[in-house]
C-alpha positions in Angstrom: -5.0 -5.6 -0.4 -7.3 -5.5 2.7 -6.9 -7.9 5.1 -8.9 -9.0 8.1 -6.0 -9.2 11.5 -6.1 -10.4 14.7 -3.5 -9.0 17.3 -3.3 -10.4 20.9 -1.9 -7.2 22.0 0.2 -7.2 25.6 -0.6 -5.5 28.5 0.0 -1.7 28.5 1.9 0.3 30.5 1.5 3.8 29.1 -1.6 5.2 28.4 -2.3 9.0 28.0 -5.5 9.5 26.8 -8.6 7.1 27.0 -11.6 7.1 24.8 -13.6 3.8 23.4 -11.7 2.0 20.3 -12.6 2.1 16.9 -14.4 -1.0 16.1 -12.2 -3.0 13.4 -13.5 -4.2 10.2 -14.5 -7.6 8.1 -12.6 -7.3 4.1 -13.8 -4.4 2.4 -16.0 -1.2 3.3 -18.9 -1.9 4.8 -22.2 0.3 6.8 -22.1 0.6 10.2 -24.8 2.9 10.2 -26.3 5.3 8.5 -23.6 8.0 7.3 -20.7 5.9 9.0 -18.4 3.4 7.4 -15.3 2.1 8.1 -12.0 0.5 6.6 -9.5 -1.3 7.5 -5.6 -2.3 5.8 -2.3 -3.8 6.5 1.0 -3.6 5.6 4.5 -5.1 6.0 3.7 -8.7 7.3 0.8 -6.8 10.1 3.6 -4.7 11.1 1.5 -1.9 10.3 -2.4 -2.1 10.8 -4.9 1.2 10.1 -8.2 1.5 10.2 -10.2 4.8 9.8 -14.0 5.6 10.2 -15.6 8.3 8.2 -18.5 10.4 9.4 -20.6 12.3 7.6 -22.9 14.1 10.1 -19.8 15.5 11.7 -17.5 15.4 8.4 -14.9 14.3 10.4 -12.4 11.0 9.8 -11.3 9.0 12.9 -7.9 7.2 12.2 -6.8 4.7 14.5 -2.9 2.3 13.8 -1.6 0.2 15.9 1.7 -0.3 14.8 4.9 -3.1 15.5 7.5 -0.4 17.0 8.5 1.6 20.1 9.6 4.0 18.1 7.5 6.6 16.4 4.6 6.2 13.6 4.4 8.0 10.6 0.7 8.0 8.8 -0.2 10.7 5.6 -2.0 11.6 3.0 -1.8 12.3 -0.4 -2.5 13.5 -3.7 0.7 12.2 -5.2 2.4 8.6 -5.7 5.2 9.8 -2.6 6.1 12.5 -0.7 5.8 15.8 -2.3 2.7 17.5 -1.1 1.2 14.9 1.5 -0.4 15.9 4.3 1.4 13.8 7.3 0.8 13.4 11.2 3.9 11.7 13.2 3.4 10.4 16.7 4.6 8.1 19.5 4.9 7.3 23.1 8.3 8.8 24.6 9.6 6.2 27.0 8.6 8.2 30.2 4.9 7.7 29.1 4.4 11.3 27.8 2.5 11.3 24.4 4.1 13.4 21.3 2.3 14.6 17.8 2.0 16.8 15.2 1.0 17.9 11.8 3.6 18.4 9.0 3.9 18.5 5.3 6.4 17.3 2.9 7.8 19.3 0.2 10.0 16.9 -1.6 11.3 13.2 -1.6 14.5 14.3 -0.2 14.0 16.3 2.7 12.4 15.8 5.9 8.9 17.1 6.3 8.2 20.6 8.0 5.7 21.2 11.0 2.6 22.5 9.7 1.6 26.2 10.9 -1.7 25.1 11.4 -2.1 22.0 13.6 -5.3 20.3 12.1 -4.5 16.5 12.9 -5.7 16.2 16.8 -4.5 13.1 18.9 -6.9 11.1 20.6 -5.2 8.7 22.4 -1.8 7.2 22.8 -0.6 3.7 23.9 2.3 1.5 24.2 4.1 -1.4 25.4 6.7 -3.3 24.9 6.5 -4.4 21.4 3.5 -2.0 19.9 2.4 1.6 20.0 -1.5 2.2 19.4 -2.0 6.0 17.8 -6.0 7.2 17.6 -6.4 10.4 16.2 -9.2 12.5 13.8 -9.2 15.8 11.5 -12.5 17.3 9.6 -12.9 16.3 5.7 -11.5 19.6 5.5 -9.5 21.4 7.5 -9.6 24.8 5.4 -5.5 24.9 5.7 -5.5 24.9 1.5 -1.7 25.7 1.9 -0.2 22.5 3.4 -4.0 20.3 3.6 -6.2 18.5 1.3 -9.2 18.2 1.3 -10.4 14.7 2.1 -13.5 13.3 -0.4 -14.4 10.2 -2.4 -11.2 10.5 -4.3 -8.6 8.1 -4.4 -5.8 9.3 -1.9 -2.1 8.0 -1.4 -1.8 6.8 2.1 1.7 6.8 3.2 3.2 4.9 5.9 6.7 4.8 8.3 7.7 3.0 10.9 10.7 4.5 12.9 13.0 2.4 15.2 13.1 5.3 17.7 11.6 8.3 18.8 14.0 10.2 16.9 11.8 11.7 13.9 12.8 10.7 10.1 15.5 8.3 10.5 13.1 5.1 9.3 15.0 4.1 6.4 13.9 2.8 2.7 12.6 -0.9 4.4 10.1 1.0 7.2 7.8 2.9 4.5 5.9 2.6 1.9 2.3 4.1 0.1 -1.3 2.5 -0.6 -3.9 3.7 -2.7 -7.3 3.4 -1.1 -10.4 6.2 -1.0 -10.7 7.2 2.5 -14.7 8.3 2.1 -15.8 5.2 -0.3 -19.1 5.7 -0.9 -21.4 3.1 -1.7 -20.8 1.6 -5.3 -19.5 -1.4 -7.1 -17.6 -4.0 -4.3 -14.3 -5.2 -4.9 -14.4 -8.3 -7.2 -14.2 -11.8 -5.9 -10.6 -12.8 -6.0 -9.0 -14.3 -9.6 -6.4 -17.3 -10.0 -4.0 -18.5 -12.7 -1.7 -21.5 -12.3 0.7 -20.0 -14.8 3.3 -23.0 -14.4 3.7 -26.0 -11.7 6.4 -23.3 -10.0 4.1 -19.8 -10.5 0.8 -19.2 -9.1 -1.3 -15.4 -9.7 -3.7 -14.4 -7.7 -5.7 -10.9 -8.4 -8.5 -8.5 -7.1 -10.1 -6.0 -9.3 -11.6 -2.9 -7.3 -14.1 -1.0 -10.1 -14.5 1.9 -7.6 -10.6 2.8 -6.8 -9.8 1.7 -10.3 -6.8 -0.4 -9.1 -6.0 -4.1 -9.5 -4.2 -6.1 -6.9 -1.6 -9.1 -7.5 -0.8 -11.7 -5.8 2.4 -14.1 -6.8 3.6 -17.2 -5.2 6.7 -18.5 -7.0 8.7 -21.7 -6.4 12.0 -19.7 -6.2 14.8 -17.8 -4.3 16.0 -15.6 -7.2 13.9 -12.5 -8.3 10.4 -13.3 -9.5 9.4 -11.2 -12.8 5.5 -10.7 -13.7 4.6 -8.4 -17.1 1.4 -7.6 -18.9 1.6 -7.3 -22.7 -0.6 -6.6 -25.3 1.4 -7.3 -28.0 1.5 -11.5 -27.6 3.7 -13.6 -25.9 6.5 -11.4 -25.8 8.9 -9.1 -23.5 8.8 -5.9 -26.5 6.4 -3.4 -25.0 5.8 -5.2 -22.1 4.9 -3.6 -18.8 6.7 -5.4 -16.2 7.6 -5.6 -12.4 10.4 -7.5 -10.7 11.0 -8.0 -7.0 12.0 -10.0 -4.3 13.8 -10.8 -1.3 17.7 -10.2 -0.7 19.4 -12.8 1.5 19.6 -10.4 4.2 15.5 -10.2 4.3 15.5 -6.8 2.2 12.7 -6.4 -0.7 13.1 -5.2 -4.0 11.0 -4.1 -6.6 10.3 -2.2 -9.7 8.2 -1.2 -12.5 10.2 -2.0 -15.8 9.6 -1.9 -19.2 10.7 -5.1 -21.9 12.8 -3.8 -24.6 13.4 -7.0 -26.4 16.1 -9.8 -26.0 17.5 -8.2 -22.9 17.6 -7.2 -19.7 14.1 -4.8 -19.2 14.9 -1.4 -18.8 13.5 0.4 -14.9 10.8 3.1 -15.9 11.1 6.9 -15.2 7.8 6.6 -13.9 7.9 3.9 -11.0 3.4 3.2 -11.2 3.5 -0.9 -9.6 3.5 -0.9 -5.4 4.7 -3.6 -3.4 2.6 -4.4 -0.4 4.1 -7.4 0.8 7.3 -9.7 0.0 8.0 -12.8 1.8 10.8 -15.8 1.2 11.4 -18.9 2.8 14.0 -21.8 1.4 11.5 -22.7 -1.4 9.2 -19.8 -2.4 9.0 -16.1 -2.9 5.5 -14.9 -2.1 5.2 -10.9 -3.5 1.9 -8.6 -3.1 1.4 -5.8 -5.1 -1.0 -3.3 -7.7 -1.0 -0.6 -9.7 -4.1 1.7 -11.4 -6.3 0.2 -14.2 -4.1 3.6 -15.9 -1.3 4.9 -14.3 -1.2 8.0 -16.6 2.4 6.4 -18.3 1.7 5.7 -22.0 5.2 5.8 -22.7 5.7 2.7 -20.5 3.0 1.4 -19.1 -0.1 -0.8 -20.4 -3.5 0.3 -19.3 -5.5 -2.6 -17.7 -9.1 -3.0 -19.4 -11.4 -5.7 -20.4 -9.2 -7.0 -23.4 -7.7 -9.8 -23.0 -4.0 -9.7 -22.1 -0.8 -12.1 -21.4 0.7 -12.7 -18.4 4.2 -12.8 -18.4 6.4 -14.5 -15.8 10.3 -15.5 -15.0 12.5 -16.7 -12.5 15.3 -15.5 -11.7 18.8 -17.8 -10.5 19.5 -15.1 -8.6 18.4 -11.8 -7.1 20.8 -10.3 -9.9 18.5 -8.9 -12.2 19.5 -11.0 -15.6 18.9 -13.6 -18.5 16.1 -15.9 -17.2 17.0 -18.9 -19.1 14.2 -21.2 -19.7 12.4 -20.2 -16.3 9.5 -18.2 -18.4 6.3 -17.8 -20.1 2.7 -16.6 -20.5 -0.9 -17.1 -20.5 -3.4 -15.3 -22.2 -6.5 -14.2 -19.8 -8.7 -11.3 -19.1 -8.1 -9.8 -16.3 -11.7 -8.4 -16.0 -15.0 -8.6 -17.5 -17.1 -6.2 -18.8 -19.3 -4.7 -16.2 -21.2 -2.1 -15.6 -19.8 -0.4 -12.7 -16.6 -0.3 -13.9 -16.3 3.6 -15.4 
């Protein structure tokens, strides 16, 4: 989900290249100009803010993050719900003020990624301070590298995100990454629909945002709870069978979970293959779980997964007593809504 953020940003005390900022953005895509536009996102808690301006004249794509470590920054791109096959830039501030990035792709999940041959991600300008380093940087819609690049268009891409604790690449660990889906040249088209609510119990509130163009829906849960918080969709009434379903939450030591399961019946729901719901955001205080997250109107799983149309559908929801994944109890239920109308824009 696109927020708007404001970040009093402390003074700095290495800067290596200077050029005029990106302007930031209101919610959504808008026109700057003619040919222009901009976007802007967050993740982790504003941890990790990006914003990017497209340019047609000069088919070119200005990135600019400004990110919640003195470490380095990961930013990529890509075709694929992970790793394998994004396009990835990694960059930081070393603590003598000199400025460090390059290009790389990844191969796999498991392995670091490799340094590109062809170095088609240029840095702009590099900034840090204390708490924050600032990373502007640009590369043409495409870069004609077809081996380790893609092309950048109106398609939805995966952007993926890391946030290392040091300036020594690849160690950012499971908690300091994660993906979005957005389309980095949205061209003009339906707007993202006005924001949905449904007070599912006096202890579960669902919020949601329906995006026609990217296809995707956004959720947002607030639950009255410290034990995992379970949301489904099903198709098949007010029950578990079938049921497409994600669980998350937030371990006592401030760690998130989550997962994309499917409901088997009187037990425990069993984690898909295909892992197609993406947290955004998980918060916990003494009384409530807050969780963001979204998945694709179709994820492509038809094994596991229910598509999201203009039918009407029940939402499921539990409560956990703990973060242990188990039997609910009576802490559950479901509403019938529809999750979006009918419209025209929507393909």
């Amino acid at each position: 989900m696109l927020y708007k953020i404001h970040i009093l940003f402390p003074a700095i005390i290495a800067i290596v290249f200077v050029i005029p900022a990106i302007a930031s953005t209101n919610l959504n895509l808008h026109q700057e100009k003619a040919c222009i536009r901009t976007r802007e996102a967050v993740f982790r808690n504003n941890d990790y803010y990006a914003s990017w301006t497209a340019d047609e004249t000069s088919q070119t794509v200005h990135f600019r993050v400004l990110v919640a470590t003195t470490g380095y920054v990961g930013f990529g791109l890509s075709r694929f719900t992970g790793m394998t096959g994004s396009d990835i830039v990694i960059g930081g501030v070393f603590p003598n003020g000199t400025a460090y990035f390059a290009d790389y792709f990844a191969t796999n999940n498991a392995n670091p990624p490799e340094l590109d041959p062809s170095q088609d991600w240029f840095l702009d300008s590099a900034i840090e301070n204390g708490t924050h380093t600032e990373l502007s940087f640009h590369r043409a819609f495409d870069t004609m590298d077809a081996q380790n690049d893609h092309v950048i268009d109106d398609s939805l891409t995966t952007i993926i995100w890391a946030i290392g604790a040091s300036d020594t690449l690849f160690s950012h660990g499971s908690a300091n990454r994660n993906m979005y889906l957005a389309s980095i040249l949205h061209f003009p088209g339906c707007s993202v629909l006005p924001e949905r609510e449904e007070i599912l119990s006096d202890r579960y509130i669902v919020r949601w945002t329906v995006d026609p163009e990217a296809r995707t829906v956004e959720f947002h849960v607030i639950a009255q709870n410290t034990g995992y918080v379970g949301f489904g969709l099903s198709y098949a009434g007010a029950t578990m069978f079938t049921a497409d379903i994600a669980i998350g939450g937030v371990y006592e030591n401030g760690t998130e979970f989550f997962g994309d399961y499917t409901g088997v019946g009187f037990t425990n729901p069993v984690r898909d293959d295909s892992q197609d719901w993406f947290l955004t955001e998980a918060q916990q205080n003494a009384t409530h779980t807050e969780l963001k997250f979204w998945r694709n109107f179709d994820t492509g799983d038809f094994d596991q997964d229910a598509p999201i149309t203009t039918n009407s559908v029940h939402l499921l929801w539990a409560l956990g007593l703990s973060d242990n994944i188990g039997y609910h109890f009576g802490d559950r239920g479901s509403t019938e809504v529809t999750l979006m109308d009918p419209i025209d824009c929507v393909p």
